[in-house]
N, C-alpha and C positions, 0 to 999 in steps of 0.2 A: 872258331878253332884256329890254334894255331901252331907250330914246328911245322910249316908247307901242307899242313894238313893233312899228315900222319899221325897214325890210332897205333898204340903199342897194345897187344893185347898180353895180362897178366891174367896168368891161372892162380886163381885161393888154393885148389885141390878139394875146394866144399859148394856146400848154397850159400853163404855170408858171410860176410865178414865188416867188421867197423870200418868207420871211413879214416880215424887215425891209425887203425892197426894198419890199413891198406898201402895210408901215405909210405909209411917205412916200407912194406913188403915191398911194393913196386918198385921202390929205390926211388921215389921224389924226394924224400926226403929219410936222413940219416937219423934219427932219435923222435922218441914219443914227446917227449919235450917241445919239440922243437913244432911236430904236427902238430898238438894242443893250441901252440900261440899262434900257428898259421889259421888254423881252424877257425879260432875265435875271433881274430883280425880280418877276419872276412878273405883272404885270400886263395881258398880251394871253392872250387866250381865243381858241382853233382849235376851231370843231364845239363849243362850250360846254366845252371842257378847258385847263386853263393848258399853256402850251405851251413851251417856256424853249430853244428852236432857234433861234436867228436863220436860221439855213441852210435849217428846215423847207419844203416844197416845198407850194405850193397850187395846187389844181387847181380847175377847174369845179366850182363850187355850195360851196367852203367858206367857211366862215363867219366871221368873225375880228372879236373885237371888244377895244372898248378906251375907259376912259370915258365909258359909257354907249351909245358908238353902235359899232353892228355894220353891218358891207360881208360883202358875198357875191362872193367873185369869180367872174367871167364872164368867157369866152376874146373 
């Protein structure tokens, strides 16, 4: 983990949500565009694993991070 080892927690307002929808919500990233190529280039981490789904589904407490800073979603 890395940003000193600070967890930003983002609420969906639900039970799931995609992991590129989530990129934008969170604000790691600004355009679906942009999470798709990060996604596929291997550069987003689910639960400390690269993850290469844009589709992948996140729930309560996962972890997702992306240039240094990590969000944990929350319903």
């Amino acid at each position: 983990m890395t940003n000193s080892g600070r967890i930003d927690d983002v609420s969906i307002g639900g039970d799931m949500i995609r992991l590129g929808q989530f990129l934008k919500f969170s604000g790691l990233l600004d355009s679906g565009g942009d999470a798709k190529e990060v996604i596929i280039d291997g550069y987003v981490r689910v639960n400390d694993e690269v993850d290469r789904r844009r589709g992948r589904q996140l729930h309560d407490g996962d972890l997702v991070t992306f240039e240094g800073r990590t969000v944990r979603v929350r319903p």
